[in-house]
C-alpha positions as CSV (number, residue, x, y, z in Angstrom):
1,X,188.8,-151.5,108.3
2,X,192.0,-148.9,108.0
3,X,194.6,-150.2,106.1
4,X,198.3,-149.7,107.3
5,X,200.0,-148.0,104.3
6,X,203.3,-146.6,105.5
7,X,205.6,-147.3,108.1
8,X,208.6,-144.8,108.6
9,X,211.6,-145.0,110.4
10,X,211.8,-141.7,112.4
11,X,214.6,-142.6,114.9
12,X,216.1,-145.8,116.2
13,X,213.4,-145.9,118.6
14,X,210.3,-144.4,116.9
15,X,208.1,-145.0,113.7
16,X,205.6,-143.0,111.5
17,X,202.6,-145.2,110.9
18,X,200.6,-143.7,108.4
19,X,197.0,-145.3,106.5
20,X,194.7,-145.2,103.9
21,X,192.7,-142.5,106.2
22,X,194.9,-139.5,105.3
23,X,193.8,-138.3,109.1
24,X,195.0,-141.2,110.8
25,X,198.4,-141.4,111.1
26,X,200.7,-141.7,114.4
27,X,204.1,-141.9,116.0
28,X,204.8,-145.0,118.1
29,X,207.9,-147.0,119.3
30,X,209.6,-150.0,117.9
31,X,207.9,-152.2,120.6
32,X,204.3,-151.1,119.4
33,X,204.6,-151.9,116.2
34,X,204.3,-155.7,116.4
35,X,202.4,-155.8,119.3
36,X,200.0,-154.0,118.0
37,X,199.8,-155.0,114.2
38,X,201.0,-152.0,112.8
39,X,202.8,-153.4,109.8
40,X,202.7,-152.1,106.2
41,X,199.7,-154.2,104.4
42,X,197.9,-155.0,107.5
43,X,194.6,-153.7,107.9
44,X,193.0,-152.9,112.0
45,X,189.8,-152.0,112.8
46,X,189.2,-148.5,113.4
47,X,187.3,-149.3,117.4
48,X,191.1,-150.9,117.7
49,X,193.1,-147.6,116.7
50,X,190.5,-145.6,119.1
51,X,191.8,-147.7,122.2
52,X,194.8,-147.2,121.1
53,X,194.8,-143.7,121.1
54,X,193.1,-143.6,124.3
55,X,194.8,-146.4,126.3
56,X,198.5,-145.6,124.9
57,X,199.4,-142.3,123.1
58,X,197.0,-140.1,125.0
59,X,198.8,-141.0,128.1
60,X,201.9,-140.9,126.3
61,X,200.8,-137.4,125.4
62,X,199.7,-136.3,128.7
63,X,203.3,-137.0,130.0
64,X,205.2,-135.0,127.7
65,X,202.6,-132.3,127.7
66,X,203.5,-131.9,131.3
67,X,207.2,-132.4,131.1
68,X,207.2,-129.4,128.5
69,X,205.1,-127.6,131.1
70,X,207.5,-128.1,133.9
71,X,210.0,-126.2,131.8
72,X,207.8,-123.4,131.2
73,X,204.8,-121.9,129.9
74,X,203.3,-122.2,126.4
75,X,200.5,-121.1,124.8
76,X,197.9,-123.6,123.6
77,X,198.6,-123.0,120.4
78,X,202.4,-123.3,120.8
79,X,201.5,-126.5,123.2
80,X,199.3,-128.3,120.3
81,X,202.2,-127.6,118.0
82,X,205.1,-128.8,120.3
83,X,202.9,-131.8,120.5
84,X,202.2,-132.2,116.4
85,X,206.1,-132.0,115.8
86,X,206.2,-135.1,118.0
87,X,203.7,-137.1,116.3
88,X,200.6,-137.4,118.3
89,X,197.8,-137.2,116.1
90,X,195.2,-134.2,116.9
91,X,192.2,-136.3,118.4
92,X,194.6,-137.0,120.7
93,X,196.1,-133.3,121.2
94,X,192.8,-132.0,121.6
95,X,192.1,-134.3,124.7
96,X,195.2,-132.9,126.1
97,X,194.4,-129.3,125.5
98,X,190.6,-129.8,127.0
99,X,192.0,-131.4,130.1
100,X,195.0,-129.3,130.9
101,X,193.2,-126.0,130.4
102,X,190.3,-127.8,132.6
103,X,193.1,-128.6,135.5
104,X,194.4,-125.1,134.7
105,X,198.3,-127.0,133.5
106,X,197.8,-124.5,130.5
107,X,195.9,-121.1,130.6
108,X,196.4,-118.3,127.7
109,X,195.8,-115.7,129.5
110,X,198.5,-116.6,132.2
111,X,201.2,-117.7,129.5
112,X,200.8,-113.9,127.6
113,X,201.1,-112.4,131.3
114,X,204.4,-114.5,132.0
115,X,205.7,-113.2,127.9
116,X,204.6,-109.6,128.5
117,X,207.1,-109.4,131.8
118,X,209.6,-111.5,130.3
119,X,209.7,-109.4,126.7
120,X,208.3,-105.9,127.3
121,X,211.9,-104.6,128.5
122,X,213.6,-105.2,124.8
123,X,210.2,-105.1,122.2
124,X,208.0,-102.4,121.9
125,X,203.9,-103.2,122.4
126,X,203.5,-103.7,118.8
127,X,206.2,-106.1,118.5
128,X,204.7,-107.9,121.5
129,X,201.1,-108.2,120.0
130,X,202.5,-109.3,116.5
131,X,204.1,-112.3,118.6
132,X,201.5,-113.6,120.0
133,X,199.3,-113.3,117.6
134,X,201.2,-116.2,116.0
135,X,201.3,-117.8,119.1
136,X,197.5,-118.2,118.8
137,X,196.8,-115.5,121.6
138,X,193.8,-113.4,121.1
139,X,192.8,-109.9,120.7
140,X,190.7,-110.3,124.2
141,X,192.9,-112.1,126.2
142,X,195.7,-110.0,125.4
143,X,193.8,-107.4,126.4
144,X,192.6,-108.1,129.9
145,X,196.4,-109.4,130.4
146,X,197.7,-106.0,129.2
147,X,195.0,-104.4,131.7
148,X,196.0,-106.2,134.6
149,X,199.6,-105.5,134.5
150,X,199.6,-102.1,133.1
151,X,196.9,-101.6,136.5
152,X,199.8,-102.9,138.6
153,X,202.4,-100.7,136.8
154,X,204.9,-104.0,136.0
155,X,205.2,-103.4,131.9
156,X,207.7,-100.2,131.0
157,X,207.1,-96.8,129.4
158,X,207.9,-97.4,125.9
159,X,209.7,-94.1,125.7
160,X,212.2,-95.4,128.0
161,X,212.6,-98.7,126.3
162,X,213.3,-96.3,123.0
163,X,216.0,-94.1,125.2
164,X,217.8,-97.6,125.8
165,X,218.0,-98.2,122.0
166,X,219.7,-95.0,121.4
167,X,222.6,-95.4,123.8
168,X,223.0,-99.2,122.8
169,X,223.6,-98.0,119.2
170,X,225.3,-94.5,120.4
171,X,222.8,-92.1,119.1
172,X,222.9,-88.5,119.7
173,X,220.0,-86.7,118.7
174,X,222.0,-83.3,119.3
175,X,224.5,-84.0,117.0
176,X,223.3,-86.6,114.9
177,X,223.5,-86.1,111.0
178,X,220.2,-86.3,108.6
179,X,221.9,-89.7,107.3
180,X,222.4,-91.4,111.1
181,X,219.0,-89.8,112.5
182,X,216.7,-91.2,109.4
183,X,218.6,-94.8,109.7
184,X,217.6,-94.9,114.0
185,X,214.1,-93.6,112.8
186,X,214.0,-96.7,110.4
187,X,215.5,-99.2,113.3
188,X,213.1,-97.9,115.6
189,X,210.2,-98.3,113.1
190,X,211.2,-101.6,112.8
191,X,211.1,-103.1,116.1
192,X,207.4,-101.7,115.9
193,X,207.8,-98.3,117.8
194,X,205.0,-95.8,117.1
195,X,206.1,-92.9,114.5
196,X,204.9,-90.0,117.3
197,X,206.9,-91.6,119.9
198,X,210.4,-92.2,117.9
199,X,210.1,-88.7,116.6
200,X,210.1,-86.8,120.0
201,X,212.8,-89.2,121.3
202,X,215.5,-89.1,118.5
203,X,215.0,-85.4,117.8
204,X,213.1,-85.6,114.5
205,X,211.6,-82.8,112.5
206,X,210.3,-82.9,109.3
C-alpha cells in the first residue's frame, strides 16, 4: 500500500499529490482528488495508482504533449521537461516519448534541423552546438543534421555572419584603435567564433 502524504494546492484547479514513495508523486485536478481517494492520510494500492496513470494522466499527457507540438518543435529532452514542469510523473513521460518518437510527433534529428535554420543566421557553430547540447541533442545526430544541410548549402558562411557583427556594432578594422579591435576580438570570442576566423575578419595581428 502507498500512503498519501502531501497534498498541495498548485492552482485553483490543480493539486500536488505526493507519498510515502518519494517516486510517486503526481499533478491532478480538484475533481480527482475525491474521486479517486487522494487525500492526505489515505493509503491506495499501488495496481490502483498504475490505472491511474494509464487510464487518466497518460492521456492527459498525450494531449498536451501534442498541443506543445502543434506550436512547434522540441527536442525530447526539452519535450520530457516541458512535461516534468507540469507535473506528470516520468513513467508516464516516458510512455509519451516512446510513442511520439514511434508515430514520428517528436524526432531529434528533425527538431536540431528546424534550430540550425532558424539560429545559424545570428550564432556562430559553436554557439549552436553548446545549445543543443543542453537540449539533450547528440554529438551524432547533430552531425548527420549539420551534413544534410551543409550538402544542400541552407546554413551560412560563418565569416559572413562575423562581417554582420562588425557593422551592427560599427567596427572598422581600418581604422580601429588597439583598445576597440581587442574589445570586438573578445565579443566575437564570445558568441563562440573561432580565433583564426575573427582574426582575418577584424584585421588582427599580433
Amino acid at each position: 500500500m502507498i500512503q498519501i502524504t502531501q497534498v498541495i494546492k498548485v492552482n485553483q484547479k490543480k493539486y500536488k499529490v505526493r507519498t510515502d514513495h518519494k517516486e510517486i508523486a503526481f499533478v491532478v485536478y480538484k475533481g480527482d482528488l475525491l474521486k479517486y481517494g487522494f487525500c492526505e492520510g489515505n493509503y491506495i494500492e499501488k495496481t490502483d495508482i498504475d490505472s491511474f496513470y494509464e487510464e487518466v494522466l497518460l492521456p492527459r499527457a498525450k494531449k498536451r504533449a501534442m498541443h506543445l507540438l502543434e506550436a512547434r518543435e522540441y527536442s525530447s529532452l526539452t519535450l520530457s521537461d516541458k512535461l516534468q514542469k507540469d507535473g506528470y510523473p516520468d513513467a508516464v513521460i516516458e510512455k509519451v516519448l516512446v510513442k511520439f518518437v514511434e508515430y514520428r510527433y517528436l524526432d531529434d534529428e528533425r527538431f536540431t534541423k528546424a534550430f540550425l535554420r532558424t539560429y545559424s543566421r545570428t550564432k556562430s557553430m559553436n554557439e549552436l552546438k553548446r545549445l543543443l547540447h543542453t537540449k539533450g541533442i547528440s554529438d551524432e545526430c547533430l552531425e548527420r543534421a549539420l551534413a544534410e544541410l551543409q550538402s544542400d548549402d541552407e546554413l551560412p558562411n560563418e565569416k559572413e555572419l562575423i562581417k554582420k557583427y562588425i557593422v551592427k556594432r560599427k567596427y572598422n578594422p581600418e581604422c580601429a584603435t588597439l583598445q576597440e579591435r581587442d574589445k570586438m576580438f573578445l565579443y566575437l570570442r564570445s558568441k563562440g567564433f573561432e580565433y583564426d576566423l575573427i582574426k582575418e575578419c577584424i584585421g588582427f595581428e599580433e
